[in-house]
C-alpha positions as CSV (number, residue, x, y, z in Angstrom):
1,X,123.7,98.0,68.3
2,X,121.3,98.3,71.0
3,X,119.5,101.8,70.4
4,X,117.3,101.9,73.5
5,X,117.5,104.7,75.7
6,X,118.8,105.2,79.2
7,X,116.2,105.3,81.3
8,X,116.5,107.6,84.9
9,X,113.8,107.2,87.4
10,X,113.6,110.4,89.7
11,X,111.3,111.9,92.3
12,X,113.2,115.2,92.6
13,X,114.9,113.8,95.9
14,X,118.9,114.5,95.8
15,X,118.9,110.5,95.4
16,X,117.7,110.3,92.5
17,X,119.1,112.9,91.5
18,X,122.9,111.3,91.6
19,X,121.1,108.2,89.7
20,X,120.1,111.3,86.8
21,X,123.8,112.1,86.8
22,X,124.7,108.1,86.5
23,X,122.2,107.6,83.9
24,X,123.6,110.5,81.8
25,X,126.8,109.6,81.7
26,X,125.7,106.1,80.7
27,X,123.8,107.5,77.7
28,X,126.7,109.5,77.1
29,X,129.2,106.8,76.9
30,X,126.7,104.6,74.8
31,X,125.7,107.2,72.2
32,X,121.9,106.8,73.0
33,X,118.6,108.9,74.3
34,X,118.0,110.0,77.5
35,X,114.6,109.7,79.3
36,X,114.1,111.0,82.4
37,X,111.2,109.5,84.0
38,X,108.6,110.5,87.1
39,X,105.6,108.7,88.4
40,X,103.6,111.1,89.9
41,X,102.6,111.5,93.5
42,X,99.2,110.3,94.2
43,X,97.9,113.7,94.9
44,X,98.7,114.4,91.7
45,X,97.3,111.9,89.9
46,X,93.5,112.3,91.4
47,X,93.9,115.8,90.1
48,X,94.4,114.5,86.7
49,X,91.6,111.9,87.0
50,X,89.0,114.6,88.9
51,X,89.7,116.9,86.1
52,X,89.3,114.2,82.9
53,X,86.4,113.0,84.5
54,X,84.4,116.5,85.3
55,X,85.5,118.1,82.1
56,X,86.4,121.6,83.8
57,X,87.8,123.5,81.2
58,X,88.6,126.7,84.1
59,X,91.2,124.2,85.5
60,X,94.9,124.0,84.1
61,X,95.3,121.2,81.7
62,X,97.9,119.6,83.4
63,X,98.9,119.6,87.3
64,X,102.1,121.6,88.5
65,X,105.0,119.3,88.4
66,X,107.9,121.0,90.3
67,X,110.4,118.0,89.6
68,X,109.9,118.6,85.8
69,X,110.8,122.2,87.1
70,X,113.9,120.9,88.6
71,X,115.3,118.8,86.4
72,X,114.8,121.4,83.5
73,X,116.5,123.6,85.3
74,X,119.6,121.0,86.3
75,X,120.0,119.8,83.6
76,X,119.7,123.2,81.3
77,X,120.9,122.8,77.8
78,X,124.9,122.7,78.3
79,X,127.4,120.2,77.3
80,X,127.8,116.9,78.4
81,X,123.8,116.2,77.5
82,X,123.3,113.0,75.0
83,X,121.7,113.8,71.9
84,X,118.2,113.1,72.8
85,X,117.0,114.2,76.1
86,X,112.8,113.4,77.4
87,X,111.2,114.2,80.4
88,X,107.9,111.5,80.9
89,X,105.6,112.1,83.5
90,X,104.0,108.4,84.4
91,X,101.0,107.3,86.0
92,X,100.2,104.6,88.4
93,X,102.2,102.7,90.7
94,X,106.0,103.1,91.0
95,X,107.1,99.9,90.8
96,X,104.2,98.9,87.6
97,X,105.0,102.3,86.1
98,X,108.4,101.9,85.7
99,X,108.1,97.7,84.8
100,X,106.1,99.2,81.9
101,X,108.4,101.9,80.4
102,X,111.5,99.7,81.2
103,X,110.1,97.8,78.5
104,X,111.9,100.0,76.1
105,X,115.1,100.8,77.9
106,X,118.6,99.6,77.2
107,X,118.9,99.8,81.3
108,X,116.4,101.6,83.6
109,X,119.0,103.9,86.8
110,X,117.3,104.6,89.8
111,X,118.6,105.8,93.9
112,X,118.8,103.4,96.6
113,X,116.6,105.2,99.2
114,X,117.6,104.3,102.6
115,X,114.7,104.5,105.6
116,X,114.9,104.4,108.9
117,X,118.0,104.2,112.4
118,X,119.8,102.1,109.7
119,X,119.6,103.8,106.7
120,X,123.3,102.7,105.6
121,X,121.7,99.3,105.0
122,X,118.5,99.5,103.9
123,X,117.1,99.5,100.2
124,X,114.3,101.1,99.7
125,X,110.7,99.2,98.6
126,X,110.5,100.7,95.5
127,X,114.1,99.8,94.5
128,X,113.7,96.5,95.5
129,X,110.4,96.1,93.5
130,X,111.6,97.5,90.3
131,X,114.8,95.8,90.2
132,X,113.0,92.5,91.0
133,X,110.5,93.0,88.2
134,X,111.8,95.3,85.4
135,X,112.3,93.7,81.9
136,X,115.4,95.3,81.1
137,X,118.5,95.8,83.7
138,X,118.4,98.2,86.6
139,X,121.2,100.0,88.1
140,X,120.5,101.3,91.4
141,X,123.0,103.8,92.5
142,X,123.9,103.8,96.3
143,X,123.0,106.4,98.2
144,X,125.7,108.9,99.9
145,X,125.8,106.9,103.0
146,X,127.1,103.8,102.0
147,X,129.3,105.1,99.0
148,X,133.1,104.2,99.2
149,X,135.7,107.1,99.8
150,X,136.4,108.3,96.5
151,X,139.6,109.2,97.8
152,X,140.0,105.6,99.0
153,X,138.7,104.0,95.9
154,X,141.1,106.2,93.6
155,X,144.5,104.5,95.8
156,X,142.7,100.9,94.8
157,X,144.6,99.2,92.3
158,X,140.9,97.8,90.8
159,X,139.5,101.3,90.8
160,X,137.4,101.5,87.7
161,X,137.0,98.1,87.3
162,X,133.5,96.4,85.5
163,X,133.1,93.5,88.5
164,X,131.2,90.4,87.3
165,X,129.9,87.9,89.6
166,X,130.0,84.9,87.8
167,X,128.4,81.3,88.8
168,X,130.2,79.3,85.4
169,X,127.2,76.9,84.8
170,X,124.3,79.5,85.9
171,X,125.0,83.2,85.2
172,X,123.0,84.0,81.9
173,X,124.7,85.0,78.8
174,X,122.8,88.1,79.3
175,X,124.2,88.9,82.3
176,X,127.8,89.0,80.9
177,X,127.0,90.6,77.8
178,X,126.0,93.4,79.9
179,X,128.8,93.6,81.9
180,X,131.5,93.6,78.6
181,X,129.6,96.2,77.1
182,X,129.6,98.4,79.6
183,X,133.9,97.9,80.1
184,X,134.0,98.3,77.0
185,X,132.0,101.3,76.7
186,X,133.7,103.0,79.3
187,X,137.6,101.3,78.5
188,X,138.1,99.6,81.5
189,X,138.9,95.9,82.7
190,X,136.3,93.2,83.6
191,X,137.1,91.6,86.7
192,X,135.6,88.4,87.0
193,X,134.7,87.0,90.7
194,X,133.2,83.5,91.4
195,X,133.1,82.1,94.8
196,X,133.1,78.5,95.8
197,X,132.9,76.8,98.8
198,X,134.9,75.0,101.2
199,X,134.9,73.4,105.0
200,X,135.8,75.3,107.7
201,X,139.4,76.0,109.0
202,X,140.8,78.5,111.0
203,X,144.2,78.7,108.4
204,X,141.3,80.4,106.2
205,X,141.1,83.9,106.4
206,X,137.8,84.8,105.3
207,X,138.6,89.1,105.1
208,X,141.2,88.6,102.9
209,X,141.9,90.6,99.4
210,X,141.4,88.3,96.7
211,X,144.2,87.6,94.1
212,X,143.5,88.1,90.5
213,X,145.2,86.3,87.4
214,X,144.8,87.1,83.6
215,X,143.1,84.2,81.5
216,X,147.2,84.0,80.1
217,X,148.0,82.5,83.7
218,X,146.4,79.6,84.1
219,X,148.6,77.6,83.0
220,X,148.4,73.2,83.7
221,X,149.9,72.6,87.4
222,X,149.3,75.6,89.0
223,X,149.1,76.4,92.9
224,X,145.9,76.9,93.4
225,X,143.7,74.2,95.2
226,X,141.4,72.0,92.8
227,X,138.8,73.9,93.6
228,X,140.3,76.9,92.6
229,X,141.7,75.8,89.7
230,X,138.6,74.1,87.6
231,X,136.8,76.8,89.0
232,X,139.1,79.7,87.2
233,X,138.9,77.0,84.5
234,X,134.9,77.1,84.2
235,X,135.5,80.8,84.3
236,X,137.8,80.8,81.4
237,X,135.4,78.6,79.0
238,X,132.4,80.5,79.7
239,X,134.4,83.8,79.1
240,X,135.4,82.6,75.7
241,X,133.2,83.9,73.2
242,X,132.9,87.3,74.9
243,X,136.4,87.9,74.9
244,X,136.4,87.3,71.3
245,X,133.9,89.6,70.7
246,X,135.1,92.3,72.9
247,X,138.9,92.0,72.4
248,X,139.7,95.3,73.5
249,X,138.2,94.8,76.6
250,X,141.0,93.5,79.3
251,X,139.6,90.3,82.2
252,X,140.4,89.6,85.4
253,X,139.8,86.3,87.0
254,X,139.3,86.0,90.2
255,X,138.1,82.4,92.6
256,X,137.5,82.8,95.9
257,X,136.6,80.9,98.6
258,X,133.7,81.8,101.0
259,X,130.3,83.8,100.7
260,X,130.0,85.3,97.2
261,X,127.6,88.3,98.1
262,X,130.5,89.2,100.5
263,X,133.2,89.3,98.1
264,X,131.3,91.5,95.6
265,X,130.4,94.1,98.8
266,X,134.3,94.0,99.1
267,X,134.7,94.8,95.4
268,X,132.1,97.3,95.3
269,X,134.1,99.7,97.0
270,X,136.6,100.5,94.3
271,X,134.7,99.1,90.9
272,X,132.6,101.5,88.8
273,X,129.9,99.0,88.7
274,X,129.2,95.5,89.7
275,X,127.1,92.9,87.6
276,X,125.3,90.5,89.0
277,X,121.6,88.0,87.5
278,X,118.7,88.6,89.4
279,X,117.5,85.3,89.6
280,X,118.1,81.6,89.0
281,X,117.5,81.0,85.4
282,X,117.1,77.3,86.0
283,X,114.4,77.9,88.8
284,X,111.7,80.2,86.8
285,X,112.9,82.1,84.3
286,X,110.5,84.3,84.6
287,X,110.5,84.1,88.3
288,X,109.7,87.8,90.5
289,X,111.6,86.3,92.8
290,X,115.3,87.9,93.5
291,X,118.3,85.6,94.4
292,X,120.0,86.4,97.5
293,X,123.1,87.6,96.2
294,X,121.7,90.1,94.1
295,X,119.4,90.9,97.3
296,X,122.5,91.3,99.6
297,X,124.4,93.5,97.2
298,X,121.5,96.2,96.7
299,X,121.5,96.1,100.5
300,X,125.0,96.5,101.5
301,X,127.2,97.4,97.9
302,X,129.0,100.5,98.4
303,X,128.7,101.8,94.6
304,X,126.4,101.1,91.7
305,X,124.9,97.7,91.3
306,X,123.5,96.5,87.8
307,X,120.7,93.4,88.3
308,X,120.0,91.9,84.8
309,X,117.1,89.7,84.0
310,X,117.3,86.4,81.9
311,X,116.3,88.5,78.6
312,X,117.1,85.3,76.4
313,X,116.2,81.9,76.9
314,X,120.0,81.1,76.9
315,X,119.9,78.4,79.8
């Protein structure tokens, strides 16, 4: 059992403060610690250095920090906390101070902070940096502006749903462990999504919702096109061993033709959380270097978004 905390990055801004609420649930549902974590502003950190390095003893020890403040305050001491909550003020960089206490996180939650005309789309640096470098998973929790309708989601027959997207022979085991445990921590279904490709035709309608099937119906001679068919195939193999280790968690397979980080956008809108790899395990597996689907989804996903590293050598 993985014992690790939950790890919530915040600045005190009311994005990261819907990641804190994300990342408490998750420790909830998981039975683990929560650590709240906060680089400090720059300003903040010169104080601390100016004051080590003088030695004045008629200064404060330790620099106001108002989004300590805040979050003691939010989060109080009522129910719904997990058992062991931390606050850890960090030094340093963002993106290097959070790489190094990810270390020691079962995932590490953070906001997707938006700049600029088109905020809707953009990701901002420090979530890209983090979730392209961290050594343990990141979540990053889309901000209010590109969030589905709840309302919309709830009428979705997939509402809830753990989404996986899949590539048979290249997703890391890693990867899918993730996204079982987390279905089955919450008691939901995994729907699996893989995406192949196929020529152009204008009978193919790209926009289209995407049929799923249980493992139980693939059976030989089906209707699906080849394609589709040793693809759901590929799916089913690879799923094997997970499914036997998480029996109580239901799966969904989906193969779908086109672009693969547009289908998962599509299925963000209702899932609780989509699951993708950050990289290419056969490329570098210890490449900084995020693939383009995970890329695409922290830019345009319209709910949470786990990115999990090759943790194992398992390619």
């Amino acid at each position: 059992m993985n014992s690790a905390p939950v790890i919530a990055a915040v600045d005190g801004s009311d994005h990261s403060l819907g990641a804190l609420e994300w990342a408490r649930a998750a420790a909830v549902r998981h039975g683990t610690g929560l650590l709240i974590a906060h680089v400090l502003p720059d300003h903040a950190q010169l104080y601390a250095g100016r004051r080590a390095s003088l030695h004045d003893a008629s200064q404060p020890d330790e620099f106001a920090d108002p989004v300590r403040d805040r979050i003691t305050a939010l989060l109080g001491g009522g129910p719904g906390l997990p058992a062991g909550v931390q606050y850890e003020a960090l030094e340093g960089s963002v993106p290097e101070a959070l790489r190094v206490v990810g270390a020691r996180a079962r995932m590490l939650v953070m906001g997707s902070r938006g700049r600029g005309g088109f905020a809707s789309l953009l990701l901002g640096s420090n979530s890209r940096a983090v979730s392209s470098t961290a050594p343990c998973p990141v979540v990053v929790v889309a901000h209010e502006e590109r969030r589905a309708d709840p309302a919309q989601a709830l009428g979705e027959p997939s509402a809830g749903r753990v989404v996986l997207g899949l590539h048979a022979s290249e997703t890391p085991d890693d990867v899918l462990a993730f996204a079982f445990e987390e279905a089955a921590a919450r008691g939901t279904t995994v729907q699996v999504v893989s995406a192949y490709a196929i020529p152009p035709s204008p009978t193919v309608l790209m926009d289209s919702p995407f049929m799923v099937v249980p493992p139980e119906g693939l059976a030989d001679g089906g209707d699906g096109v080849p394609a589709e068919r040793e693809m759901l195939r590929s799916q089913t193999e690879r799923l094997a061993p997970f499914r036997i280790r998480h029996p109580q968690v239901p799966v969904e397979q989906a193969a779908v033709p086109g672009d693969p980080a547009g289908r998962l956008v599509t299925a963000s809108r209702s899932a609780a959380l989509v699951v993708v790899g950050r990289h290419h395990p056969r490329r570098s597996g210890m490449s900084l270097l995020m693939g383009s689907v995970a890329h695409a989804l922290l830019q345009h996903a319209h709910g949470p978004v786990a990115v999990v590293p090759t943790l194992h050598d398992d390619a």
